[in-house]
BAMI-853441 format. One record per residue (C-alpha): residue number from 1; residue in three letters; x, y, z. Coordinates in steps of 0.001 Angstrom, whole numbers. Layout:
<nodes>
+-----+------+---------+---------+---------+
: pos : code :      c1 :      c2 :      c3 :
+-----+------+---------+---------+---------+
: NUM :  Ala :       X :       Y :       Z :
...
+-----+------+---------+---------+---------+
</nodes>
This chain:
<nodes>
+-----+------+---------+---------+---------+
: pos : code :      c1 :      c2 :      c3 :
+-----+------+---------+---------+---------+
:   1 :  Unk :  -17735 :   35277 :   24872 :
:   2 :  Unk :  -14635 :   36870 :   23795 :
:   3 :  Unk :  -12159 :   35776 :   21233 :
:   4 :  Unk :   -9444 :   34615 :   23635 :
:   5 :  Unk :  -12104 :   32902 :   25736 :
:   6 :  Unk :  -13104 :   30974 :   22412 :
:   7 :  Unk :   -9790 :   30060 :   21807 :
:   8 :  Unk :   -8990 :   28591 :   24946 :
:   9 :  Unk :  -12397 :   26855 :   25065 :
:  10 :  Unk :  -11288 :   25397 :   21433 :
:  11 :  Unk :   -7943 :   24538 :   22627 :
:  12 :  Unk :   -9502 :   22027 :   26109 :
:  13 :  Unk :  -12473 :   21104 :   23767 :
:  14 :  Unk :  -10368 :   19834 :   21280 :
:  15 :  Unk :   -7724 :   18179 :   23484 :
:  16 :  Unk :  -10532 :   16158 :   25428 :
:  17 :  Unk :  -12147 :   14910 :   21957 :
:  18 :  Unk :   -8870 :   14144 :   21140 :
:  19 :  Unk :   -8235 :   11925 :   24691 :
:  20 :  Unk :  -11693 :   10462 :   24330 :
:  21 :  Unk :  -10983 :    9267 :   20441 :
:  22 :  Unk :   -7648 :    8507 :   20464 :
:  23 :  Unk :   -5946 :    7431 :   17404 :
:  24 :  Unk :   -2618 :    8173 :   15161 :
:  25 :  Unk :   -4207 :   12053 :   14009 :
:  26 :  Unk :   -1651 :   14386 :   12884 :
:  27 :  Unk :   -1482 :   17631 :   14265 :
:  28 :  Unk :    -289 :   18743 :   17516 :
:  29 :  Unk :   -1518 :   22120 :   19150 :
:  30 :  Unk :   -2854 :   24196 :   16785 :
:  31 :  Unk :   -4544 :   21521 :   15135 :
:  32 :  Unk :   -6060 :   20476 :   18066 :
:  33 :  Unk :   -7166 :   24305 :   18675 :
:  34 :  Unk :   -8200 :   24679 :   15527 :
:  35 :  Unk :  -10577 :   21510 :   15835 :
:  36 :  Unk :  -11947 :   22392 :   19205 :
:  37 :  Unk :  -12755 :   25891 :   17766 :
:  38 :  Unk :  -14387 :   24587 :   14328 :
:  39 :  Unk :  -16069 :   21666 :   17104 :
:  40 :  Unk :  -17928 :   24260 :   18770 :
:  41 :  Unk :  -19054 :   26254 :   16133 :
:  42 :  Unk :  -20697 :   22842 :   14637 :
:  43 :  Unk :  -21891 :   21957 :   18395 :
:  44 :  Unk :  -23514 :   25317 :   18808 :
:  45 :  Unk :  -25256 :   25310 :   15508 :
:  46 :  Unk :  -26482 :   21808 :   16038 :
:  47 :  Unk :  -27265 :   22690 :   19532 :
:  48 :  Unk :  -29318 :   26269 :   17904 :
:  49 :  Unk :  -30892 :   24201 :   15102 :
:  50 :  Unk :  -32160 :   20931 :   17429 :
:  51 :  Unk :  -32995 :   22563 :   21065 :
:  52 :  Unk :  -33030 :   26090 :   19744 :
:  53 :  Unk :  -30737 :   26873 :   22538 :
:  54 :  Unk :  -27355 :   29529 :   22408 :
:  55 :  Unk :  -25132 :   27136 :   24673 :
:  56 :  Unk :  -21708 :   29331 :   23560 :
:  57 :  Unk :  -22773 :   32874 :   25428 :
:  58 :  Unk :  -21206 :   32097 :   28326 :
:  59 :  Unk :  -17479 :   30911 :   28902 :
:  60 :  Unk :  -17859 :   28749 :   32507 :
:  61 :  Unk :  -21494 :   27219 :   31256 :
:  62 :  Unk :  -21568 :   23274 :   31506 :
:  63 :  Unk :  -23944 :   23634 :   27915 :
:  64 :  Unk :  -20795 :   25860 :   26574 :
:  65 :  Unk :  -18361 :   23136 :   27152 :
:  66 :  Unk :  -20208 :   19717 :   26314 :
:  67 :  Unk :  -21130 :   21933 :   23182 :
:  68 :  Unk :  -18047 :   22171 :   22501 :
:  69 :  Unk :  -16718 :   18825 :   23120 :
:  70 :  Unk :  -19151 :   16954 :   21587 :
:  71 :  Unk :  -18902 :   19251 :   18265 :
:  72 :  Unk :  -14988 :   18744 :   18224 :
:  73 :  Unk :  -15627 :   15368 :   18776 :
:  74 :  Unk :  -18080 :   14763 :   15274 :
:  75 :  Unk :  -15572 :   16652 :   13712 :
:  76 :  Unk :  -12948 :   14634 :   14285 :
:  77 :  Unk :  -14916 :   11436 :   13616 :
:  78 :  Unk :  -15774 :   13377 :    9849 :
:  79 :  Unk :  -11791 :   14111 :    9528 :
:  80 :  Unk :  -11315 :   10097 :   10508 :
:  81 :  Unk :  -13668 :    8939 :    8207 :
:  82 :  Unk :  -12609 :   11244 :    5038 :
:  83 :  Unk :   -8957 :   10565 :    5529 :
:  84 :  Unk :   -9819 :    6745 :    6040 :
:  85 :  Unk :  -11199 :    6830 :    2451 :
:  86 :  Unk :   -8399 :    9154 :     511 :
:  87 :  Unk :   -5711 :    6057 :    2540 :
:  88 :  Unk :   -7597 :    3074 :    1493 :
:  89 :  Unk :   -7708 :    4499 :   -2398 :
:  90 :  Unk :   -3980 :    5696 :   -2449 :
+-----+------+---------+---------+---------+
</nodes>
């Protein structure tokens, strides 16, 4: 898959975790890219080290997208959880 075809993925990936967790997260766009992006990096290396599947070769693949989605999605659940801590300590 090439770069602008990751980027986009990122960009609907995150923006659909972000629907289906909603909650006062800073950020607009890019941040949302950027968390779609780093989301399917961590759902394809999950998805490599559990089922020993590829799931992010091809850019219209259902396995490319929940991949994707679900990754963005425990990474914004980690980014809830850490910032929940460093605002209940301040």
């Amino acid at each position: 898959m090439g770069i602008i075809a990751f980027i986009i993925l990122g960009a609907i990936a995150g923006a659909i975790a972000k629907a289906l967790l909603p909650g006062d997260d800073p950020g607009g766009f890019i941040i949302t890219t950027i968390i779609g992006i780093v989301g399917a990096i961590i759902g394809g290396f999950l998805a490599a080290a559990i089922f020993d599947a590829h799931p992010l070769d091809e850019f219209f693949d259902i396995s490319t997208w929940l991949t994707a989605i679900i990754g963005a999605i425990i990474l914004l659940l980690i980014y809830r959880v850490v910032t929940g801590r460093r605002r209940a300590t301040a």
